[in-house]
C-alpha positions as CSV (number, residue, x, y, z in Angstrom):
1,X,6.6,42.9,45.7
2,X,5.6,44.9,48.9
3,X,2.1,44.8,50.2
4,X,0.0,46.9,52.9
5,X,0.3,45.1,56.1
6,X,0.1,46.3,59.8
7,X,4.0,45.4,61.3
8,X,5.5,45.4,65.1
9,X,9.0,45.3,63.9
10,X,11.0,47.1,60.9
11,X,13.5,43.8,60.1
12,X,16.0,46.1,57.7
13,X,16.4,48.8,60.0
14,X,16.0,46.9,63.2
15,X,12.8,49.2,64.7
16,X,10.8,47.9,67.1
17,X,7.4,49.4,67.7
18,X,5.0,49.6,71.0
19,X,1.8,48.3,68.7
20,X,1.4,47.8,64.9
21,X,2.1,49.9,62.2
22,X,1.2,50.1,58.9
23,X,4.2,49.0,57.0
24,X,4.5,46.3,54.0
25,X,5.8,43.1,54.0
26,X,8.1,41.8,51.5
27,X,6.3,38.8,49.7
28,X,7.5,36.8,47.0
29,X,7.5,33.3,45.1
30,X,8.6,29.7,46.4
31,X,9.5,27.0,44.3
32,X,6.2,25.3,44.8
33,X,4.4,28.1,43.4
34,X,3.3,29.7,46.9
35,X,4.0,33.4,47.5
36,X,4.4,34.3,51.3
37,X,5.9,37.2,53.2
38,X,9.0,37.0,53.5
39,X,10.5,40.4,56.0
40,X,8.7,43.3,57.1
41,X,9.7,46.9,56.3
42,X,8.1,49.6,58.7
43,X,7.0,52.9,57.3
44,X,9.9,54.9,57.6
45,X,12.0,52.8,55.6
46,X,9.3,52.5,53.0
47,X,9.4,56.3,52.8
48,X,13.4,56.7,52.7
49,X,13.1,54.0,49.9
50,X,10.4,55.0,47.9
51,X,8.7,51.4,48.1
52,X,6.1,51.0,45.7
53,X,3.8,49.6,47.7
54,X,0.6,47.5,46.4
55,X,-2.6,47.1,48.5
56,X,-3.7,43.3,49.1
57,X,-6.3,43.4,46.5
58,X,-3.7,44.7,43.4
59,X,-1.2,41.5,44.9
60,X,-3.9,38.9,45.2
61,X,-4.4,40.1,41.1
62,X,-0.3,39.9,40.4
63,X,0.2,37.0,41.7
64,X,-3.2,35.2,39.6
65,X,-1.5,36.6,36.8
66,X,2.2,35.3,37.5
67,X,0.3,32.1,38.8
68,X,1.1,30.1,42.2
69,X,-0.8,30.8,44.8
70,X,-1.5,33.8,47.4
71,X,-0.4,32.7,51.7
72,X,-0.1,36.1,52.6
C-alpha cells in the first residue's frame, strides 16, 4: 500500500527535491508481522501512475485488519 508522507527524494524516478514534498511511501508486511516503508515515490510519479494513495489513518485501520503491526 502507499501512504501520505512528506519525501526529499523520488527513489523510482531518481528526483531529488530542495525540501519535502508530499509524496507516499511504499509500506508493506515483514515476516514478523511489522509493516514499514519500504521506497518513497514523489508526487509526480504518483500522478503518472495513478497511485491510490491512503492517508495514515485509513493504513493504521488496513493494517489492524490484516494484523502485524504499524512502524511507519
Amino acid at each position: 500500500m502507499y501512504v501520505e508522507t512528506w519525501v526529499n527524494t523520488c527513489d523510482f524516478s531518481g528526483t531529488k527535491y530542495d525540501g519535502a514534498v508530499k509524496g507516499a511511501a511504499a509500506v508493506c508486511q515483514g515476516a514478523t508481522g511489522r509493516w514499514c516503508e519500504v521506497i518513497h515515490v514523489g508526487p509526480e510519479y504518483i500522478s503518472e501512475k495513478g497511485l491510490v494513495v491512503m492517508t495514515r489513518e485509513e493504513a493504521y485501520a488496513l493494517v489492524e485488519k490484516e494484523g502485524g503491526y504499524a512502524d511507519f
